[in-house]
ROGUVO-945370 format. One record per atom (N, C-alpha, C): residue in three letters; chain; x negated, y, z negated; atom name. Coordinates in steps of 0.1 Angstrom, whole numbers, m for minus. Atoms other than C-alpha are relative to their C-alpha. Layout:
<recs>
<rec 'ALA','A',<X,Y,Z>,'CA'> ...
</recs>
This chain:
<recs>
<rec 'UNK','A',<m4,13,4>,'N'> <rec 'UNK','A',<m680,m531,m1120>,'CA'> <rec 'UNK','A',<m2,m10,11>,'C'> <rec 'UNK','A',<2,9,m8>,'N'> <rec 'UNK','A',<m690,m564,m1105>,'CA'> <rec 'UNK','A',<12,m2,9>,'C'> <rec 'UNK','A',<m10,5,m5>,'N'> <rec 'UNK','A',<m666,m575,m1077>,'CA'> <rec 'UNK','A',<5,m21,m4>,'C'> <rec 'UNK','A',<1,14,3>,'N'> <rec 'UNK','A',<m653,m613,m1090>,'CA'> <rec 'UNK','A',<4,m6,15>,'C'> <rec 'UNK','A',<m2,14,m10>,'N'> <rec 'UNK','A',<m653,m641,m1068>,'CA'> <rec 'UNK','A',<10,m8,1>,'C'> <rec 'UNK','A',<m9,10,4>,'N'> <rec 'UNK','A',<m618,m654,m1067>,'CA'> <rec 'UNK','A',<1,m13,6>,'C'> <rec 'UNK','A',<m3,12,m4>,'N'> <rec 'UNK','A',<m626,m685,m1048>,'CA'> <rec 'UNK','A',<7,1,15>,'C'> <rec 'UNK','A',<3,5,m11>,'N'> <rec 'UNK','A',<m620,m706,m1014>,'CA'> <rec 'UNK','A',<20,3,0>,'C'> <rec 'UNK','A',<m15,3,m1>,'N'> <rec 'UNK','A',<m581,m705,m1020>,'CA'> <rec 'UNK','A',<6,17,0>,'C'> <rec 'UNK','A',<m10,m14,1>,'N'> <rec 'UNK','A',<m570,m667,m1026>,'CA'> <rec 'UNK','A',<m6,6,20>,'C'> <rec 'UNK','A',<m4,m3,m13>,'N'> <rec 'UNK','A',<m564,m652,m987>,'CA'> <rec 'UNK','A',<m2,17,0>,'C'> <rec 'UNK','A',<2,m16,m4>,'N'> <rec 'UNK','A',<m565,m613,m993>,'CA'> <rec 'UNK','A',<m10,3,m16>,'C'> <rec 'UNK','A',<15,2,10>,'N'> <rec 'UNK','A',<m599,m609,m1016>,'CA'> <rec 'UNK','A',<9,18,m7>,'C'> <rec 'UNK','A',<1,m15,7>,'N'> <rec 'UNK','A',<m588,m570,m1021>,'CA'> <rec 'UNK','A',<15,1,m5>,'C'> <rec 'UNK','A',<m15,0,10>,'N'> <rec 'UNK','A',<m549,m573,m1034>,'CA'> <rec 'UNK','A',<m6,m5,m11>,'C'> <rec 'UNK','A',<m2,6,9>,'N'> <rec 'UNK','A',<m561,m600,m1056>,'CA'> <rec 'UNK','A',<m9,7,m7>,'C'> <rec 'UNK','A',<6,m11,8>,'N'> <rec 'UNK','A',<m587,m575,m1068>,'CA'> <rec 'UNK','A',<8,9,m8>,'C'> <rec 'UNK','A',<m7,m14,6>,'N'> <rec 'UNK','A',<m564,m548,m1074>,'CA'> <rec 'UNK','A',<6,m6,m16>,'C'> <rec 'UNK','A',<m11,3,12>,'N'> <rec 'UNK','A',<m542,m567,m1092>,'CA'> <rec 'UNK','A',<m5,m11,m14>,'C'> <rec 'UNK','A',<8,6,6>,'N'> <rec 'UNK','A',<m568,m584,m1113>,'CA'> <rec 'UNK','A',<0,16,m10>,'C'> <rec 'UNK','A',<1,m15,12>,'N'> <rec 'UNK','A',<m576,m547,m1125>,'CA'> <rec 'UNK','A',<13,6,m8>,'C'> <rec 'UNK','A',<m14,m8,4>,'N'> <rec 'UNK','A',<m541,m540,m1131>,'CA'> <rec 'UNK','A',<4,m10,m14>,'C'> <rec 'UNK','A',<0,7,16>,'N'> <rec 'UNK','A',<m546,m566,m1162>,'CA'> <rec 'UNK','A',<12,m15,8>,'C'> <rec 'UNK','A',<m8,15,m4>,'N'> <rec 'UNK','A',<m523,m597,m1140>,'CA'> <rec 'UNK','A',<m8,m12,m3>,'C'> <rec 'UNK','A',<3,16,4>,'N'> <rec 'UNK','A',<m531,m634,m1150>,'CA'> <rec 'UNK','A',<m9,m1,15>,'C'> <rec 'UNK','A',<7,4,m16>,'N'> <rec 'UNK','A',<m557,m650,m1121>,'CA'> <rec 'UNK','A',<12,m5,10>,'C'> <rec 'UNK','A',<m10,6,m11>,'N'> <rec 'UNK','A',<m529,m674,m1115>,'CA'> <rec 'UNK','A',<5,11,10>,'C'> <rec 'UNK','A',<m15,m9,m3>,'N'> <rec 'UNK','A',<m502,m646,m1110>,'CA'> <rec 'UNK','A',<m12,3,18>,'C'> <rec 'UNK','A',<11,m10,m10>,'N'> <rec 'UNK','A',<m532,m622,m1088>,'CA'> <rec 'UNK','A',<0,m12,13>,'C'> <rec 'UNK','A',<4,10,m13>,'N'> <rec 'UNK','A',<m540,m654,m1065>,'CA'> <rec 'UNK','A',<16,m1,10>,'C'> <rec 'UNK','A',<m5,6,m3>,'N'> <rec 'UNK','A',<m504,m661,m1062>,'CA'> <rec 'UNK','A',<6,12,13>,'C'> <rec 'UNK','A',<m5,m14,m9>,'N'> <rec 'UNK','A',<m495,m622,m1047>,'CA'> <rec 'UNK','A',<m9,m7,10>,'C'> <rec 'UNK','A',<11,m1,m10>,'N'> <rec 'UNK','A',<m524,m620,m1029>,'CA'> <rec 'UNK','A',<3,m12,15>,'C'> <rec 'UNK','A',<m2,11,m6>,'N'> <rec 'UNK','A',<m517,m654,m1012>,'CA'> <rec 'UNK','A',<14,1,10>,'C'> <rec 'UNK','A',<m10,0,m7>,'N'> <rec 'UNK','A',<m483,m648,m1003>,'CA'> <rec 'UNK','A',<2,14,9>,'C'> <rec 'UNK','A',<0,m14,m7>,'N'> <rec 'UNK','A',<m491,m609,m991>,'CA'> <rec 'UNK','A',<m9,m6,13>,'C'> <rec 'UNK','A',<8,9,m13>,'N'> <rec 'UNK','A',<m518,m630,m963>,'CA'> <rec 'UNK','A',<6,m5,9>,'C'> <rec 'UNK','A',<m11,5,m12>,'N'> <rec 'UNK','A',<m487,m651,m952>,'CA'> <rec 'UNK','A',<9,12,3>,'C'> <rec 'UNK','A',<m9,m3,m1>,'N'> <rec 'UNK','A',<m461,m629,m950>,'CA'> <rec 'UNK','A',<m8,18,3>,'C'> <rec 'UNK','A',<m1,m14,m7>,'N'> <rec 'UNK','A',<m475,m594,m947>,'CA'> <rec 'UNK','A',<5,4,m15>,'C'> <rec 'UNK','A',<m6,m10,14>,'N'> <rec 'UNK','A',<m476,m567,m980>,'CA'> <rec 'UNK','A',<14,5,5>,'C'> <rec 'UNK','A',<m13,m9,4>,'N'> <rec 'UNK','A',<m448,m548,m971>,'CA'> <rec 'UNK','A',<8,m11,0>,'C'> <rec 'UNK','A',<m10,14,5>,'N'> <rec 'UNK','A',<m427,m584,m975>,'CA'> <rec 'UNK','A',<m3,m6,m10>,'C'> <rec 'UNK','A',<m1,2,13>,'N'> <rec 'UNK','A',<m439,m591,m1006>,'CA'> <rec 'UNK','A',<7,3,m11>,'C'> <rec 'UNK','A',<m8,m3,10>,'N'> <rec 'UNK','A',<m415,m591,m1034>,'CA'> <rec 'UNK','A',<8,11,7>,'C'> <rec 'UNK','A',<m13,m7,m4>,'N'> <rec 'UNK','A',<m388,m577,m1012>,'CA'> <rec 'UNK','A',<15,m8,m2>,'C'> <rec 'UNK','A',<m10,8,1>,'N'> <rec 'UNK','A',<m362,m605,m1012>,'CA'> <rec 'UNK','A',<6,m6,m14>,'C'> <rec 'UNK','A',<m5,1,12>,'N'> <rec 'UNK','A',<m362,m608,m1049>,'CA'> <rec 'UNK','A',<6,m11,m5>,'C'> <rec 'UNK','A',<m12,9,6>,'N'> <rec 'UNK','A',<m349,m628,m1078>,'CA'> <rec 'UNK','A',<11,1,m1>,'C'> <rec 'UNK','A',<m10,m2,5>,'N'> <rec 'UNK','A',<m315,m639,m1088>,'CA'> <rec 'UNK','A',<2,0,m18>,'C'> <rec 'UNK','A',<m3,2,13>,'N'> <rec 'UNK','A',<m319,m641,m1125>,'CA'> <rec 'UNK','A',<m3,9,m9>,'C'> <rec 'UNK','A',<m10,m13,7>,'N'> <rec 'UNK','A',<m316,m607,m1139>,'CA'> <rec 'UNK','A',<m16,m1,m9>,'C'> <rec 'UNK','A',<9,2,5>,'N'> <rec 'UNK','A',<m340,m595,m1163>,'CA'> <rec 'UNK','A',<m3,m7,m15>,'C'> <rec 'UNK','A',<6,10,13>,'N'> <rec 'UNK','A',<m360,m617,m1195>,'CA'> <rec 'UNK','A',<9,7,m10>,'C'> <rec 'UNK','A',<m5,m3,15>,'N'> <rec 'UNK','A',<m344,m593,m1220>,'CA'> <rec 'UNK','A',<15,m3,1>,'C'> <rec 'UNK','A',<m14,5,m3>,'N'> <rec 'UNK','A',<m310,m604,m1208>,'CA'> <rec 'UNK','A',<m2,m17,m3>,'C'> <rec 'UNK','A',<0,15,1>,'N'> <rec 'UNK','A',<m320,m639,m1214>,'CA'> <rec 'UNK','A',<m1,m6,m17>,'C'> <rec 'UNK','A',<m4,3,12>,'N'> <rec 'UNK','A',<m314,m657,m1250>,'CA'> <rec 'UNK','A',<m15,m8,m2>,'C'> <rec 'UNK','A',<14,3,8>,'N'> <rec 'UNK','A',<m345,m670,m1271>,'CA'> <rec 'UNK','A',<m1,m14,4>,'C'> <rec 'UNK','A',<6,12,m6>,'N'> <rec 'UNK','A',<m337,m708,m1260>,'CA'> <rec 'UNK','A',<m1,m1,11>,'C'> <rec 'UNK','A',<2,2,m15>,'N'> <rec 'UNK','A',<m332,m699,m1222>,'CA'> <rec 'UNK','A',<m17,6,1>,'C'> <rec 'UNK','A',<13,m6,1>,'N'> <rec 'UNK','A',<m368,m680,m1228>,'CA'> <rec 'UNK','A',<m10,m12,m3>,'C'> <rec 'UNK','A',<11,17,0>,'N'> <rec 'UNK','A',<m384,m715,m1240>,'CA'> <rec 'UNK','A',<2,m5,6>,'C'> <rec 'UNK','A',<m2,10,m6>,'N'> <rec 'UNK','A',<m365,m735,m1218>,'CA'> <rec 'UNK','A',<m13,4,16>,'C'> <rec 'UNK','A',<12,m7,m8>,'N'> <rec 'UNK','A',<m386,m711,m1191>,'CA'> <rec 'UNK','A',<m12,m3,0>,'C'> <rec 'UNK','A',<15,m3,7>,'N'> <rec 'UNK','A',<m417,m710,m1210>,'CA'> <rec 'UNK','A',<m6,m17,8>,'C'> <rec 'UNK','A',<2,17,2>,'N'> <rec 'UNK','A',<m412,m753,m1212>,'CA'> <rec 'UNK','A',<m1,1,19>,'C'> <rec 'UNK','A',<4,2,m14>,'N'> <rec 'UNK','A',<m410,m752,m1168>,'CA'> <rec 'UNK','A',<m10,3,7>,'C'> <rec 'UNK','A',<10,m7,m9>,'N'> <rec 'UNK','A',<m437,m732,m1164>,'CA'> <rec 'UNK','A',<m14,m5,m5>,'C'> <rec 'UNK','A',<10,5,3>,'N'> <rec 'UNK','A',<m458,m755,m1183>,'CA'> <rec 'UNK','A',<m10,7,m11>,'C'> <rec 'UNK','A',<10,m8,7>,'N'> <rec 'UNK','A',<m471,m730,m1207>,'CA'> <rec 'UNK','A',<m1,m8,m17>,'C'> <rec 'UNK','A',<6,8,12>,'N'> <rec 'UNK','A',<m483,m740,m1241>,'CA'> <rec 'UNK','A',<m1,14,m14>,'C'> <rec 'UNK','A',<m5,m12,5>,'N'> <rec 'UNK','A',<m477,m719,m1275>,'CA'> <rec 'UNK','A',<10,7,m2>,'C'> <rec 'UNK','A',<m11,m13,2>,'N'> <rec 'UNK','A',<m445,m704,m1274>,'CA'> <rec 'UNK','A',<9,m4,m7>,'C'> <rec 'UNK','A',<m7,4,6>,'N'> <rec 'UNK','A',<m429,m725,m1298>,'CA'> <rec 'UNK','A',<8,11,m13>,'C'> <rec 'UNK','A',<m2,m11,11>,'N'> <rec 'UNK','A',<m429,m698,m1328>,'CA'> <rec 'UNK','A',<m3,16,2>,'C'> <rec 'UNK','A',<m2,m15,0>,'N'> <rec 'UNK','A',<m428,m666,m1311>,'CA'> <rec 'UNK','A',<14,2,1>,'C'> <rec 'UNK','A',<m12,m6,4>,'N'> <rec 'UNK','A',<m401,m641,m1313>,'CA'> <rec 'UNK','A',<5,m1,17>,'C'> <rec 'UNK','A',<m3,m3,m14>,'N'> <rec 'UNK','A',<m384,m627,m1280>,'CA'> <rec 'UNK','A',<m9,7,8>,'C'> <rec 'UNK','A',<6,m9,m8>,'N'> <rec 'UNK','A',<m405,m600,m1272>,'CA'> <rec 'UNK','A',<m12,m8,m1>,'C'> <rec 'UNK','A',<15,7,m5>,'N'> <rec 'UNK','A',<m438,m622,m1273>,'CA'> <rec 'UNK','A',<1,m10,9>,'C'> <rec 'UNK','A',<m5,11,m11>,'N'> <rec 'UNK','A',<m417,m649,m1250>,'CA'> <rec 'UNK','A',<m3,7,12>,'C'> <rec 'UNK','A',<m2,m4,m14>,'N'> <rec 'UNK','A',<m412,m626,m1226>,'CA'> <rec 'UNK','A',<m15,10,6>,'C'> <rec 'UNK','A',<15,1,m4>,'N'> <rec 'UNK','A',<m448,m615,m1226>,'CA'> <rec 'UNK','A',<m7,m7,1>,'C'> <rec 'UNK','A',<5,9,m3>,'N'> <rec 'UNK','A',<m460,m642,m1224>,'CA'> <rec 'UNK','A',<7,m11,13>,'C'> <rec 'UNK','A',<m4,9,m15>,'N'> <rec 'UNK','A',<m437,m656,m1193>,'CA'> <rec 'UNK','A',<m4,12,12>,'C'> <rec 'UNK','A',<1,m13,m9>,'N'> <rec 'UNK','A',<m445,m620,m1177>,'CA'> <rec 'UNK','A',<m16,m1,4>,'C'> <rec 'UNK','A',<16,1,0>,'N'> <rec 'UNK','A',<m484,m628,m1182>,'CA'> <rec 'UNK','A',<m7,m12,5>,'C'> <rec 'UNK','A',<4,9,1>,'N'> <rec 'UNK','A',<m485,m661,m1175>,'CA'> <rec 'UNK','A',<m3,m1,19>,'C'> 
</recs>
C-alpha cells in the first residue's frame, strides 16, 4: 500500500500512519500524531478526560457535543450512530 502524504502540519509521519490504518478520521490521526511529537508517546492520552463515557450521556447532551464539534448530520440519528459519529469524527 502506498504510503499517504499527510501534509506540512502532522509532526510524527509514522503514528499518523498507524493510526490512519487503524480506520481513525485524518483529523483525529493528525491530531495524536501531533500531540505524540510535542509531548512524547508514552504521554499521550495519559492524563485523560473528565466526562465519563458517550453511552452514559443522554441523546440531547450527544447533539449538544456533536453541535461544538461543528459536525454536520446528526440531527436524526439514534444514540448509537451519535456516538459513532462523535468517536469518528
Amino acid at each position: 500500500m502506498p504510503q499517504r502524504d499527510p501534509g506540512p502540519s502532522v509532526k510524527d509521519d509514522e503514528l499518523y500512519e498507524k493510526l490512519r490504518d487503524e480506520g481513525n478520521s485524518k483529523e483525529k490521526s493528525a491530531r495524536i500524531a501531533n500531540a505524540s511529537a510535542n509531548k512524547g508517546r508514552s504521554e499521550v492520552g495519559k492524563s485523560g478526560g473528565e466526562s465519563g463515557s458517550y453511552e452514559d450521556w443522554t441523546v440531547d447532551e450527544l447533539k449538544e457535543r456533536a453541535k461544538e464539534l461543528d459536525l454536520t448530520g446528526y440531527s436524526d440519528l439514534n444514540k448509537d450512530e451519535l456516538i459513532e459519529k462523535l468517536r469518528d469524527h
